[in-house]
C-alpha positions as CSV (number, residue, x, y, z in Angstrom):
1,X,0.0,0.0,0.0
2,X,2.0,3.2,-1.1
3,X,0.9,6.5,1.0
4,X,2.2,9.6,-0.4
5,X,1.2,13.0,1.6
6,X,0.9,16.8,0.3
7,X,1.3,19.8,2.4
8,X,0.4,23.4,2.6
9,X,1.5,25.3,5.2
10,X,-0.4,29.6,4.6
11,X,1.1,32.4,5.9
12,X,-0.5,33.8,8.5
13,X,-1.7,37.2,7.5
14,X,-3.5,35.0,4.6
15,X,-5.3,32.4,6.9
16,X,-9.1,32.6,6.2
17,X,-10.0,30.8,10.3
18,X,-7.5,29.6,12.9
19,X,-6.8,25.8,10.9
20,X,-3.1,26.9,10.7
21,X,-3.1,24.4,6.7
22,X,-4.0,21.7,5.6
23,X,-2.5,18.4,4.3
24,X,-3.4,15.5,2.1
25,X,-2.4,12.1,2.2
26,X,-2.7,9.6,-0.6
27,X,-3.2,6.0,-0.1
28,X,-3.0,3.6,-3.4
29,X,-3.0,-0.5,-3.5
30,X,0.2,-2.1,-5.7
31,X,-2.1,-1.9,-9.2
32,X,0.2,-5.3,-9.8
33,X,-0.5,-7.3,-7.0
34,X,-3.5,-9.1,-6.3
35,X,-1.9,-11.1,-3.2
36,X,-3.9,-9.1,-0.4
37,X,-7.1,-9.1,-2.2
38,X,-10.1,-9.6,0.3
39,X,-12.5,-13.0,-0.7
40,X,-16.4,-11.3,-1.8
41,X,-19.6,-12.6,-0.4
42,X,-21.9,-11.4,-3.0
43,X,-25.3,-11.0,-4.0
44,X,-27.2,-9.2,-6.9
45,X,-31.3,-8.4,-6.3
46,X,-32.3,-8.0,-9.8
47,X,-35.7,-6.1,-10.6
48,X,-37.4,-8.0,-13.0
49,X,-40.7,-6.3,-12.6
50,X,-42.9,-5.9,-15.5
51,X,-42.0,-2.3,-16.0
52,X,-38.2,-3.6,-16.2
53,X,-39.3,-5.1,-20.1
54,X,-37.6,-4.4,-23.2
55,X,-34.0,-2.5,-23.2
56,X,-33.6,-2.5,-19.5
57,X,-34.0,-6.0,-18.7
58,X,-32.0,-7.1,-21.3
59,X,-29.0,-4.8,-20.1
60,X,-30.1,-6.0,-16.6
61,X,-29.3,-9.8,-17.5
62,X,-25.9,-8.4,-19.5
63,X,-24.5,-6.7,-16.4
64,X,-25.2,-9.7,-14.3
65,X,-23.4,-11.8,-16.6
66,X,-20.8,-9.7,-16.8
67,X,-20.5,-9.7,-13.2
68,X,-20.8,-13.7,-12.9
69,X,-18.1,-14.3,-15.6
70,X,-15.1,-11.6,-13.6
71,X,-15.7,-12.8,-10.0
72,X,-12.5,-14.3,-8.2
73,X,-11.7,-17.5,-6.9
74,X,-12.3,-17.8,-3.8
75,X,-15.7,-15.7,-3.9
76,X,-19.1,-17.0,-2.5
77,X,-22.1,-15.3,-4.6
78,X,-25.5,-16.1,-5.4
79,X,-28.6,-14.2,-7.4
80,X,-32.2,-13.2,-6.2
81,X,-34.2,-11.9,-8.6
82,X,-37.9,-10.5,-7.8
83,X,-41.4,-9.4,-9.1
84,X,-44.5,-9.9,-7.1
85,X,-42.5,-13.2,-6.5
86,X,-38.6,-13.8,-5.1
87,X,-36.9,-16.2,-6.7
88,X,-33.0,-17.5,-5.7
89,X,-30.0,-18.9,-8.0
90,X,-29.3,-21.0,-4.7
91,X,-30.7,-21.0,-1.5
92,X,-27.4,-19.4,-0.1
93,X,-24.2,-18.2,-1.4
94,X,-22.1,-20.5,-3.5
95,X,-18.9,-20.7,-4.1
96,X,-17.5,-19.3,-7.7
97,X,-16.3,-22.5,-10.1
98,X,-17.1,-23.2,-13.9
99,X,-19.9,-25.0,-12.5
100,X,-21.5,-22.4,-10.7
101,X,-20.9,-20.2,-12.9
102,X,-22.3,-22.1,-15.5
103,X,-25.5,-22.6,-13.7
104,X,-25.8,-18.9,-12.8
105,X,-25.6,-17.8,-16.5
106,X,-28.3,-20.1,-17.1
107,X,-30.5,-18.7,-14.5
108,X,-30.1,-15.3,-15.7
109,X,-31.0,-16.1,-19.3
110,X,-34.2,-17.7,-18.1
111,X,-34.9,-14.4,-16.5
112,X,-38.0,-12.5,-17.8
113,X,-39.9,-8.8,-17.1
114,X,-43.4,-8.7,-15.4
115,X,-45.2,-8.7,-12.3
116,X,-45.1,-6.2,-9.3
117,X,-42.2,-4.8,-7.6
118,X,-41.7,-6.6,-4.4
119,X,-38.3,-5.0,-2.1
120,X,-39.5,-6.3,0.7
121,X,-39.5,-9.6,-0.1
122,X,-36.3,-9.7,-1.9
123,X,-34.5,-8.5,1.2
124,X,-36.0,-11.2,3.0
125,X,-34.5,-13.6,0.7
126,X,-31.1,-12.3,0.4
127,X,-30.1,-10.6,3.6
128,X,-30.5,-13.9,5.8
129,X,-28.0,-15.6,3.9
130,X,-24.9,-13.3,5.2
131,X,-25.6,-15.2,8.7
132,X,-23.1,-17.4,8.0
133,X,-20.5,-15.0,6.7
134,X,-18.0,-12.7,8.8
135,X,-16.2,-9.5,8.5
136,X,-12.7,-11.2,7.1
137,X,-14.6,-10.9,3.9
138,X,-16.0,-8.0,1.9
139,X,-19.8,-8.8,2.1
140,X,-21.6,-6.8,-0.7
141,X,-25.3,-6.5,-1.8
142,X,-25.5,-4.9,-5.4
143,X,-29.4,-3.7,-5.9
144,X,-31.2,-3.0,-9.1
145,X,-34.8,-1.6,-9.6
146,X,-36.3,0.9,-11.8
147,X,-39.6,1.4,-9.8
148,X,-41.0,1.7,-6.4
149,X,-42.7,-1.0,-4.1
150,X,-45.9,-1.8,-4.9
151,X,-46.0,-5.7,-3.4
152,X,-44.8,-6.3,0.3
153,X,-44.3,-3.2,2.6
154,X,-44.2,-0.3,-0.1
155,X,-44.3,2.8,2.8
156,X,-40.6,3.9,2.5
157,X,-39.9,4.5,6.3
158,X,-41.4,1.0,6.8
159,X,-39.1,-0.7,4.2
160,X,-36.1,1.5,5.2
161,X,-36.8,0.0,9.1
162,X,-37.0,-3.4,7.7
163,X,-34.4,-3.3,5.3
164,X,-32.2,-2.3,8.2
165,X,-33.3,-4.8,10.7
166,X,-32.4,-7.6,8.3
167,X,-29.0,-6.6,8.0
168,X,-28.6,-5.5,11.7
169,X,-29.4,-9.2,12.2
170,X,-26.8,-11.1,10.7
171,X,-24.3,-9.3,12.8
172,X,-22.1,-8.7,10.4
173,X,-20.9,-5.5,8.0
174,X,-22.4,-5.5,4.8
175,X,-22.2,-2.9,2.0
176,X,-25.0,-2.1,-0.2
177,X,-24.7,-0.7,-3.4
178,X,-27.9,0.8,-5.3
179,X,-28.9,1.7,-8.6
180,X,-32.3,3.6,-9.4
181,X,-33.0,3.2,-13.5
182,X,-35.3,5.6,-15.2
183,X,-37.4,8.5,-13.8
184,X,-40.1,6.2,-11.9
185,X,-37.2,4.9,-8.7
186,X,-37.5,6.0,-5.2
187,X,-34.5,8.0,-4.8
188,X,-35.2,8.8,-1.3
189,X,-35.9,4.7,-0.7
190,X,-32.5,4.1,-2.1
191,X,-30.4,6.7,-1.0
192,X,-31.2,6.1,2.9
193,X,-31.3,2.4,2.4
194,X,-27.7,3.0,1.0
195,X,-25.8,4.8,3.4
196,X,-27.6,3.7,6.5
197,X,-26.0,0.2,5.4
198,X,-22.0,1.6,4.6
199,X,-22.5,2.2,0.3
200,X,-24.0,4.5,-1.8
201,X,-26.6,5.1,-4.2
202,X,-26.1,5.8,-8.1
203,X,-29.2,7.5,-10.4
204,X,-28.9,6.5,-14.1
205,X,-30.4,6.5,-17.3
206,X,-32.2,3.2,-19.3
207,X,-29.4,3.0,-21.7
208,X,-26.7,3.5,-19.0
209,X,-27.5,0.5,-17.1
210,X,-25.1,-2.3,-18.7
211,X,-22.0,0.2,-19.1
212,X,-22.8,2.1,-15.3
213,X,-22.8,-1.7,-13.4
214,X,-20.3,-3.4,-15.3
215,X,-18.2,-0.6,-14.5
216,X,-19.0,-0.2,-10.7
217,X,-18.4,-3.9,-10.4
218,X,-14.9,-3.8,-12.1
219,X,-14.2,-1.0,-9.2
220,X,-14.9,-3.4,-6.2
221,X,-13.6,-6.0,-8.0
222,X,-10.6,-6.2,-5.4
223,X,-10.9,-5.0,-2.3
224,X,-8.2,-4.8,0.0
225,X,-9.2,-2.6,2.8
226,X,-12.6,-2.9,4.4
227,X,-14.1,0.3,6.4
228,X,-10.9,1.9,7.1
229,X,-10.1,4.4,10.0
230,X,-7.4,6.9,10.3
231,X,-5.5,8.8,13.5
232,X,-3.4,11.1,14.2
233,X,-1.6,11.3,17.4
234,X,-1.0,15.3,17.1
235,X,-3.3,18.0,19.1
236,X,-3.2,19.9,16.4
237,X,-5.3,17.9,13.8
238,X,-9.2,19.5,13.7
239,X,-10.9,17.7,10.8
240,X,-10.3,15.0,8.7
241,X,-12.1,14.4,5.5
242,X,-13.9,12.2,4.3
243,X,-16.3,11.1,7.0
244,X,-16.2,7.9,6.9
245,X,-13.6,6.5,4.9
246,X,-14.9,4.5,1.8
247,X,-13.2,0.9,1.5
248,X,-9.9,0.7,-1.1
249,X,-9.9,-1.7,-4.0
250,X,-6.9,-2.2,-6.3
251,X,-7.3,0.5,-8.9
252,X,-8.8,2.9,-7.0
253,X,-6.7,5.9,-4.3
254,X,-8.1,7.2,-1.2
């Protein structure tokens, strides 16, 4: 891990507060080395809702492939997929082989559009299954939906509380990752459901969807440093930024 810092120090008769200056420090994986790369425990909750049909679904399926055929040995994954229904690749995580892999494609082809849109449910399905993992591994939840709940519990404070009482459950970190598609997505749902759970949401357009998740994926790909905390020892330090850290993958600086 190289760590590189950058200093500042302002004269005085310039300084805008009582700070004193400011420094940055760098922090970057070896982009060659993929010896210290964390194992994943992953899932992806696909949206396959009616209003998912046509261009999105099939970009849907494409991403998840993608995702499938780049995972790294040594992963544990699985896929839940919902409409008014939840439907599982597996009952829990697998681990990645040609086999599995295999399978999972297979699953995903057979996925088609219709039905309600049930997040409830399909939080139910997939949260459980990080019971058995730990924090030694990077456990990561990537969600997909174009449309708000309308099977299940579809009042967003509800499914907020719920979503967060699954996860508080298995006693373990997990990071949740989701993307809103189109116009029709409950930003707010997502967003809070996001960060309350240490990840992030992401807004994009129909046509965006395979390039936007293929992308994200190839980003967490490797991850090599899991909710990271820095200290300083110095009374002199009054803020540090960001708050808190994201986690490092290979690729990526902090």
């Amino acid at each position: 891990l190289g760590l590189y810092s950058y200093s500042t120090k302002i004269p005085d008769g310039q300084l805008p507060d009582s700070l004193g200056g400011f420094f940055m420090f760098i922090a970057e994986p070896n982009p060659g080395s993929t010896a210290e790369v964390i194992k994943k425990v992953f899932t992806l909750i696909l949206d396959r809702s009616g209003s998912m049909s046509g261009t999105k679904i099939t970009q849907a399926k494409n991403a998840a492939k993608f995702i499938v055929n780049n995972l790294n040995e040594g992963d544990k994954f699985n896929i839940v997929d919902f409409e008014s229904n939840v439907y599982n690749f597996r009952n829990n995580h697998v681990l990645y082989s040609i086999q599995n892999r295999d399978s999972a494609l297979t699953h995903i082809n057979n996925i088609n559009a219709g039905g309600g849109t049930n997040i409830s449910g399909a939080f139910s399905t997939a949260v459980p299954q990080f019971n058995v993992a730990n924090d030694s591994t990077a456990n990561i939840i990537i969600f997909l939906t174009d449309g708000m709940a309308t099977v299940g519990i579809t009042n967003t404070p509800q499914l907020l509380t719920h979503v967060y009482n699954l996860i508080e459950s298995t006693e373990t970190e997990i990071f949740l990752y989701s993307f809103g598609i189109g116009t029709d997505v409950d930003q707010q749902l997502l967003t809070l459901m996001s960060s309350q759970n240490n990840g992030y949401a992401e807004f994009l357009l129909n046509e965006e969807l395979e390039t936007r998740i293929t992308n994200f994926y190839l980003r967490i790909k490797n991850p090599v440093l899991l909710s990271p905390e820095i200290t300083f020892s110095s009374p002199f330090i009054n803020n540090v930024y960001p708050e808190p850290l994201q986690n490092l993958y290979i690729g990526q600086q902090m």
